[in-house]
Each structure stands twice: as structure tokens, then as C-alpha cells.
C-alpha positions as CSV (number, residue, x, y, z in Angstrom):
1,X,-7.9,29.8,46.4
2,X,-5.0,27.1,46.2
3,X,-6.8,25.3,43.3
4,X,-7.3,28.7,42.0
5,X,-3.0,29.4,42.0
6,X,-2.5,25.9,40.7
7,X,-4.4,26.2,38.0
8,X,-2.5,29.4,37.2
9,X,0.9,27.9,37.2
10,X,-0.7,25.4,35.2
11,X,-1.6,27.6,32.7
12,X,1.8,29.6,32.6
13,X,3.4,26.3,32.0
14,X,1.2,25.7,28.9
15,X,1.9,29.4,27.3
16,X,5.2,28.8,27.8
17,X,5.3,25.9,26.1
18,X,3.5,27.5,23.6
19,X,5.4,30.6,23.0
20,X,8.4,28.2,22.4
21,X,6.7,26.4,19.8
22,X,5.8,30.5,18.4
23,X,9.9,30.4,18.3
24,X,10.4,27.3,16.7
25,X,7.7,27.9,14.2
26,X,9.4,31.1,13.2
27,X,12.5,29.9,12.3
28,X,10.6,26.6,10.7
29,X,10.9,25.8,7.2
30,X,7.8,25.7,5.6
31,X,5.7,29.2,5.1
32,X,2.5,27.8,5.1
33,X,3.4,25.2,7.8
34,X,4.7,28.1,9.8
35,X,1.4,30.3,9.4
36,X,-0.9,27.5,10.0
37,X,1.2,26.2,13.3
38,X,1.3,30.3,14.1
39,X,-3.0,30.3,14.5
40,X,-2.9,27.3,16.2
41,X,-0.5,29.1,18.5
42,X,-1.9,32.2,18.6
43,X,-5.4,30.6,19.3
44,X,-4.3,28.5,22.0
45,X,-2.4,31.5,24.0
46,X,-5.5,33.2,23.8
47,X,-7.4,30.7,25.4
48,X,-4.6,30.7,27.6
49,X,-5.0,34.1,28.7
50,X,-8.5,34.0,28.9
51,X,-8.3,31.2,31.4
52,X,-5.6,33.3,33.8
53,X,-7.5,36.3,33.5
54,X,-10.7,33.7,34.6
55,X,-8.8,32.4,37.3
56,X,-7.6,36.3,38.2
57,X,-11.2,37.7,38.5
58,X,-12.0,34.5,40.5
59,X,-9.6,35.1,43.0
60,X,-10.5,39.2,43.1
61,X,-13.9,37.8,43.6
62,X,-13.3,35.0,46.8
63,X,-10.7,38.1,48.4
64,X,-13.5,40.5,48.1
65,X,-15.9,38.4,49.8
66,X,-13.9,37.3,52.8
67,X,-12.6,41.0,52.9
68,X,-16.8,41.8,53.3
69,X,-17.3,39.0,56.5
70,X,-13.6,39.6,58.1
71,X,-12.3,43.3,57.7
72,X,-15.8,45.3,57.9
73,X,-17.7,44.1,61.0
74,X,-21.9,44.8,60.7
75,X,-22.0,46.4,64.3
76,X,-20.6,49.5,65.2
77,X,-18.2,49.2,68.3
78,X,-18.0,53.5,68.3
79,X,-20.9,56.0,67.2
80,X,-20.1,59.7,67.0
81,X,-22.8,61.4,69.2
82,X,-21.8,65.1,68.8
83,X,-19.2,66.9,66.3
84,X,-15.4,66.4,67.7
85,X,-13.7,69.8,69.8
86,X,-10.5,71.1,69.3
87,X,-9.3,72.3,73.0
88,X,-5.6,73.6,73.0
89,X,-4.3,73.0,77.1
90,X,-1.7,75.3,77.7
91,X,1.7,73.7,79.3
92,X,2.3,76.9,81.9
93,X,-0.6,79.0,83.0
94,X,-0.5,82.0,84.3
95,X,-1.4,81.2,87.8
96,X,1.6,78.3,87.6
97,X,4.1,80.7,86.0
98,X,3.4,82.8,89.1
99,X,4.1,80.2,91.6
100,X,7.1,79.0,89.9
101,X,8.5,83.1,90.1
102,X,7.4,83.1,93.5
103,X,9.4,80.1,94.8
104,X,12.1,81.3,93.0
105,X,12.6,84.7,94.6
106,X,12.4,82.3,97.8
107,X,14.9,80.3,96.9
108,X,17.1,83.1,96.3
109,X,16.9,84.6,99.2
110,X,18.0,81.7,100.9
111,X,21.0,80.9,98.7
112,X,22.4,84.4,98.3
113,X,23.0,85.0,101.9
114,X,24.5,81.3,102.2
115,X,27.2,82.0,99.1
116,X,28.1,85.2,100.9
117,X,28.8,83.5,104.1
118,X,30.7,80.4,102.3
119,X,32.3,83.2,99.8
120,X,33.7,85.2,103.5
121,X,35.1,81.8,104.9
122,X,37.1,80.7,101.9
123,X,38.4,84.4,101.3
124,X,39.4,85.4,105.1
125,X,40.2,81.9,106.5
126,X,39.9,79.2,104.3
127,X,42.1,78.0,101.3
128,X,42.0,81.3,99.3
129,X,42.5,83.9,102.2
130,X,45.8,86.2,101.2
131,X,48.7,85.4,103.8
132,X,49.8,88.6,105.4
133,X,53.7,88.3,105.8
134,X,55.0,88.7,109.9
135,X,57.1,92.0,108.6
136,X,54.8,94.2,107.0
137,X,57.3,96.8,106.7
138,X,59.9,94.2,104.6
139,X,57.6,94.2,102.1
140,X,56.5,98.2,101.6
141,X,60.9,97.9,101.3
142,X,60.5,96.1,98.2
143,X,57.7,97.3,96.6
144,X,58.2,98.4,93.0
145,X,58.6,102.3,92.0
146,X,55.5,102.0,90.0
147,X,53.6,101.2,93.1
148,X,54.5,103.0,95.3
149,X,54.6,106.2,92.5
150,X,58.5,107.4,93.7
151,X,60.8,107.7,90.9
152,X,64.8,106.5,91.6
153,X,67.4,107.4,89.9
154,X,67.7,104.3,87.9
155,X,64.2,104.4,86.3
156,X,64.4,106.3,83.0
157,X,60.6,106.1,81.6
158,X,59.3,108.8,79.9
């Protein structure tokens, strides 16, 4: 494989060389010079890419044949005994769904009552309970008219 590659550059080295004297030999002098330098050329580039194609086969060849001992093994490590199933498992069944309503509504019942109860506290005694003032009768003094529904003598609404 190595000798193989070296070869190659080898070979690229020589058409290059040879497509420069193609160049040269183009802009030469002489015509007949020129055409006779210009098979030369031409024959040795063939040769040229003869040998690379060669050495390309070559290498297709030695890959295909390590590719035959390494990549596909002669013994069979799985063997398909019956035609494959397609089974679809369903997430939630029924029977789960149910339980999962069930334990729910349990739940509920527990935690409904409990939010009442806290819900009384914080209302009535706690934090948010509404502070009745000592003189209740203060306060029904001052209420508004619109409250309270009188009219005074001051109030002009329509």
C-alpha cells in the first residue's frame, strides 16, 4: 500500500514535469521540433496515466481484500429465527388511568377540607381578619349617603 502511494507521487512528479516541457514546447521555435517533442510528450503522459491508473486498481484491489477478512466476519454472531413483531405498549392504560383518578379524588378530599380550615384562620384571626373598630356606632356616623341610601341636602345627583 505505501509502495503503492509512492509510486504515485512518483509518477505525478514525472507528468508534471512533462506537462511543463508540453508548455515549453508550445512556445518553442521550431514546428517540427515542437510536433515531434509534442508525441514524445504525449506518449510519455500516457504511459504515465496508465501507470497511476495501474497503481489505482492495485490499491482498489489490496482494500477490497482486507475489507473481505476484516469488515465481513464468516460466522454469524445473530440468526433471525422468526419474522420480527411490531408491538405498540401503551404509556397509561386504562386500569392505571383509573388508579391515578382514584388517588386523586383522595387527595382532594383531604386537601379541600385542610384549605377551608387554614382559609377560616387567616380570615377570622390571623393576618387578614377585618378589625372591627371599639365604637361601632362612630362608624355607621360616617358612612357615606350612597351607603347608607339617605339623600342630604348637599347631594345633588340625578
Amino acid at each position: 500500500m505505501i509502495a503503492a502511494g509512492q509510486s504515485a507521487v512518483r509518477l505525478e512528479r514525472e507528468m508534471g514535469y512533462y506537462e511543463g516541457t508540453i508548455a515549453s514546447v508550445r512556445r518553442g521555435s521550431g514546428r517540427r521540433a515542437a510536433t515531434e517533442t509534442l508525441a514524445e510528450a504525449s506518449a510519455a503522459f500516457e504511459k504515465i496515466l496508465a501507470s497511476i491508473n495501474r497503481s489505482v486498481e492495485q490499491a482498489n484491489d489490496l482494500y477490497q481484500q482486507i475489507s473481505a477478512h476484516n469488515l465481513n466476519p464468516r460466522t454469524q454472531l445473530v440468526t433471525i429465527t422468526s419474522p420480527f413483531l411490531v408491538r405498540t405498549l401503551r404509556r397509561f392504560t386504562v386500569r392505571s388511568l383509573g388508579m391515578y383518578v382514584v388517588v386523586a379524588f383522595l387527595l382532594s378530599l383531604m386537601v379541600a377540607p385542610l384549605g377551608c380550615l387554614i382559609h377560616h384562620y387567616l380570615t377570622t384571626e390571623g393576618p387578614l381578619a377585618r378589625r372591627q373598630p371599639a365604637n361601632a356606632a362612630a362608624t355607621a356616623e360616617h358612612a357615606e349617603p350612597a351607603l347608607t341610601g339617605a339623600h342630604t341636602a348637599g347631594d345633588h345627583r340625578v
